[in-house]
N, C-alpha and C positions, 0 to 999 in steps of 0.2 A: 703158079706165079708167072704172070707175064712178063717177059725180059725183053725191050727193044729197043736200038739203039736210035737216038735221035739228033739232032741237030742241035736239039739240047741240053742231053746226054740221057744215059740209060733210065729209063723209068720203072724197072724191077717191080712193083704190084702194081702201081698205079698205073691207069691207061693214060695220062694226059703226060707230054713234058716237063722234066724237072729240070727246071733253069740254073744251069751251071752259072756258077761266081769267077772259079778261078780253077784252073790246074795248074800245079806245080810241083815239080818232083815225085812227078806220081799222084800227087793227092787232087781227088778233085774235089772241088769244095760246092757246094750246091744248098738248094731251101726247099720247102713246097711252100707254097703261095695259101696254102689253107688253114694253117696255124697258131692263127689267131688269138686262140687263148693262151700260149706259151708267149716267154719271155723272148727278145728277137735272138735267134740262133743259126745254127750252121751245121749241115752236116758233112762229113767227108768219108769218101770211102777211094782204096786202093788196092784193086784185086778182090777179094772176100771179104776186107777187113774193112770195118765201117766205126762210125764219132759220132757223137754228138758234143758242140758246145754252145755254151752261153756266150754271149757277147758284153755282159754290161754288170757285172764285170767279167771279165774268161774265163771262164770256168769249164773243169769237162762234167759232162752231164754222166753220159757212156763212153766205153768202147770196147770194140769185141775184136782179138785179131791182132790189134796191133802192138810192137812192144812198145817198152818204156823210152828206148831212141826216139823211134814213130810219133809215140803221143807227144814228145817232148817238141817235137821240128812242126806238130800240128799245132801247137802252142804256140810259138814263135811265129809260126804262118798268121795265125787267125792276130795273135797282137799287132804285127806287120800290116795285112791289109783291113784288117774287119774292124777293130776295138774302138777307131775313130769318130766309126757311120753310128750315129743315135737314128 
């Protein structure tokens, strides 16, 4: 796995930048631009622990790592700044 940090943030397999959203509290919220066939989503990851959700409506998809606090303030995050962008 290729790990390298970028101006965009960490790109863990892929070799190109993964356009960071938003950090906060830890969580950085991020997409890949290639996903075309999924519904619009978000993924976050803090430390080892990583998300996925849906945006329309919120939904969590996955997540691996983090507790039930975690997912819950990721919830709240992604309602706060995400839920409004179509």
């Amino acid at each position: 796995m290729v790990r390298k940090r970028t101006s965009c943030g960490t790109t863990g397999q892929y070799k190109w930048p993964v356009p960071t959203l938003l950090v906060i509290d830890g969580f950085r919220f991020y997409f890949f631009s290639d996903e075309r066939q999924e519904p619009p989503h978000v993924h976050v990851r803090k430390g080892d622990s990583v998300a996925k959700l849906w945006l329309h409506p919120v939904d969590l998809v996955f997540a691996s790592g983090f507790n039930r606090s975690e997912i819950r303030r990721i919830r709240e995050l992604t309602l706060e700044y995400f839920s409004h962008q179509q």
